[in-house]
N, C-alpha and C positions, 0 to 999 in steps of 0.2 A: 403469466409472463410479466404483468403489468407490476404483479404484488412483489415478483421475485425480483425486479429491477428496482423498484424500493428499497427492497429490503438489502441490497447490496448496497446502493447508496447512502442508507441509514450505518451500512457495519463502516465503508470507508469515511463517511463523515464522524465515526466513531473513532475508526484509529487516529484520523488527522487529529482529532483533539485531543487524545491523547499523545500522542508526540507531541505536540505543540506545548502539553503541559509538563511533560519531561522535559524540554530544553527551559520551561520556564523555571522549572524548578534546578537547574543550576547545569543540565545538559551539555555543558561545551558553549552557551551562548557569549556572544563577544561583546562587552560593556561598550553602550554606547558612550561617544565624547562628550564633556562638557566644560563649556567654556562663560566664561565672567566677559560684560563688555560696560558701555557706559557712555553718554552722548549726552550731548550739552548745545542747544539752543536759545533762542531768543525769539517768543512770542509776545504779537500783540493784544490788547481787548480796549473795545471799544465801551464805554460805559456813558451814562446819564443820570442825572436827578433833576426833577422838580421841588423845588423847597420854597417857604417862606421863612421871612427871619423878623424877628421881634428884637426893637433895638431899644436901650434902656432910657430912662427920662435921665437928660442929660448928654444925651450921647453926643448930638452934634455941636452941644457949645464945647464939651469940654476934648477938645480935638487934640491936648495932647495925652491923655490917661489911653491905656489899654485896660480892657475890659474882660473879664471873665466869661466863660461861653459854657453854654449848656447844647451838648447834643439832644434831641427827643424825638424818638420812635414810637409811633404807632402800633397797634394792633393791627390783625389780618382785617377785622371789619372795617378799616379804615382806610381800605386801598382804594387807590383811583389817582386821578389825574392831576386835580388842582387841587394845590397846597395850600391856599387861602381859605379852604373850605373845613380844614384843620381848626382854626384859629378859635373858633367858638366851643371846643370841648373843654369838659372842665379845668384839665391838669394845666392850659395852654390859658383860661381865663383866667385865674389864678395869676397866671405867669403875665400877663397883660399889664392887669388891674390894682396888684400887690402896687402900693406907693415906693417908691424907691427900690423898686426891684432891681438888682444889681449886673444881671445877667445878659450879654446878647444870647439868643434863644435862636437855633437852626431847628426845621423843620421838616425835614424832606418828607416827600409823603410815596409812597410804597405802589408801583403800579398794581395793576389788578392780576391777581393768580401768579402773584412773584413773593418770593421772601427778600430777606434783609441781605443785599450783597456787601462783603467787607470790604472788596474793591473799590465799588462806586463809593460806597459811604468814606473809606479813606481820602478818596479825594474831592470829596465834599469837603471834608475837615480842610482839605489843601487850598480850594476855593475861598470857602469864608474866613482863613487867615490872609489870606490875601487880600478881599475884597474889605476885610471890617477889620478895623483896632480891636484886637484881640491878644488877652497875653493867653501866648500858647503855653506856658506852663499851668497856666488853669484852666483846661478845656474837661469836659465832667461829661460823660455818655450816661443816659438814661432810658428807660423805655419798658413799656408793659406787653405782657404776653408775646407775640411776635416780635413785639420792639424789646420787651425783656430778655428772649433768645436772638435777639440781632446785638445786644448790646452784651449777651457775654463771647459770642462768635467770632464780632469785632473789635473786643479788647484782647480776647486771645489772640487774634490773628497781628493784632498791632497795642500792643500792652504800652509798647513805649511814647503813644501818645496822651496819656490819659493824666490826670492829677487826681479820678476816683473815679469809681461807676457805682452806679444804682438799678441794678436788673431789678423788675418788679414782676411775679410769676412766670416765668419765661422757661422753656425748654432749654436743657443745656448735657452735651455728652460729658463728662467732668476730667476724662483722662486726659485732657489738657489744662487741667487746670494750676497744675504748676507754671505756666507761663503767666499768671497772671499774678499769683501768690502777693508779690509787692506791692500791688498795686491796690490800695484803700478802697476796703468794697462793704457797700449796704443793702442787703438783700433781703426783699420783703415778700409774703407770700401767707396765701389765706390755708390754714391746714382742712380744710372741704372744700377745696378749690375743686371743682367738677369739669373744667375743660385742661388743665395743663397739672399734673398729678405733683401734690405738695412733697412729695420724695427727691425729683428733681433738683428741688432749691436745699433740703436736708442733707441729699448726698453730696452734692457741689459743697457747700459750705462745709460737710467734715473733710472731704478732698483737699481743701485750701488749708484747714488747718493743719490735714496732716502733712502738707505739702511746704509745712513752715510760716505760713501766712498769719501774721501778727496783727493785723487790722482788719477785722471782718467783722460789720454786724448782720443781725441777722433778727427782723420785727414779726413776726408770728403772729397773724390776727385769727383768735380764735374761733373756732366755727362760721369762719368768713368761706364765701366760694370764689369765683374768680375775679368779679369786680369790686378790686379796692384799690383803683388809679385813682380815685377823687379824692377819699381818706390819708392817701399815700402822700400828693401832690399837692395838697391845703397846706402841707405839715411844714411849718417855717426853720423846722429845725432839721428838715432835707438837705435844705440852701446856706444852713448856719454850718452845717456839716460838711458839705463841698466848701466851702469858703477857707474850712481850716485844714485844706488840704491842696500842696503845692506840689509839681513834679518837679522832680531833680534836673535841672538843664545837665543836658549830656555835653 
């Protein structure tokens, strides 16, 4: 009795699925509605940074000049809390010590188990135009690995801040890389880089060209792996390169 009351249960769980596949297959079923809508609000976020800023020799006697500014981002190793603690690596000693270095220098330093936000970071930029003589048509984003993919993220997300950038081995998705196309870019990247894959910076850079991009370099250090921020950021002709490039005031 037991087997036989299965076995009717298995034949009507059989017909149900088949009718069920008969109306799926065009049976008399009735097309459900569909319909288009669209809403439109206003949220907030709340953001932060800790930064240090490095101000140029000069800076405070000659109080009416504005001043050129370099963004600089960090790697993931270099996350933590205090931005002072930044100040002694190479790219940023360099940046110190160079005689007449021309640049106020922002810092922000990356909390820990966080990436590069272009939120926050955009209104850093809004801070330290505010707070320092800064000509905002020559503000330059820079930055290795982490800081290299924060710096193409955040010129994508806001292109129309920038007078050039310099990603240095940094991850980057490229299908957006036509918003940046105009914008003067120097892209450097070791081809045995073994933590962030040297294809990233080769597909990015053919995307920009093919995306009409007229000024793009692109420095290839041969059989290098991933650290070459010190080689990169020694290089006087980084800062001679930013210097001859201006943003168009909108």
């Amino acid at each position: 009795m037991v087997r036989w009351l299965d076995g009717l249960m298995l034949r009507e769980r059989w017909v149900l699925t088949g009718a069920c596949a008969l109306l799926l297959l065009g049976g008399g079923i009735v097309s459900a509605e569909i319909k288009t809508d669209s809403f439109e609000r206003t949220i907030t976020k709340s953001v932060h940074a800790k930064y240090a800023v490095i101000l140029p020799e000069g800076y405070d006697s000659q109080i009416e000049k504005r001043w050129p500014m370099i963004l600089f981002l960090h790697g993931s190793g270099e996350r933590g809390d205090d931005p002072s603690q930044l100040l002694n690596m190479k790219p940023l000693q360099y940046m110190r010590q160079t005689k007449g270095f021309p640049f106020v220098v922002v810092v922000p330093r990356c909390p820990g188990g966080e990436q590069w936000d272009p939120d926050t970071l955009n209104v850093l930029v809004d801070e330290a135009l505010a707070k320092y003589r800064i000509d905002e048509d020559r503000v330059y984003l820079t930055g290795y690995s982490m800081g290299g993919t924060g710096t193409w993220t955040f010129a994508m997300a806001h292109p129309e801040r920038f007078a050039a950038i310099a990603p240095v081995c940094g991850r980057v998705i490229n299908v957006l890389a036509y918003k940046i196309k105009d914008i003067p870019i120097w892209c450097f990247h070791g081809d045995k880089d073994d933590v962030v894959n040297f294809s990233f910076s080769t597909e990015m850079v053919a995307k920009l060209k093919n995306a009409g991009a007229k000024d793009v370099e692109f420095t290839i250090y041969p059989g290098a792996r991933h650290g070459i921020w010190d080689e990169t950021y020694s290089n006087p002709k980084l800062y001679e390169w930013m210097l001859g490039h201006k943003r168009e005031s909108k």
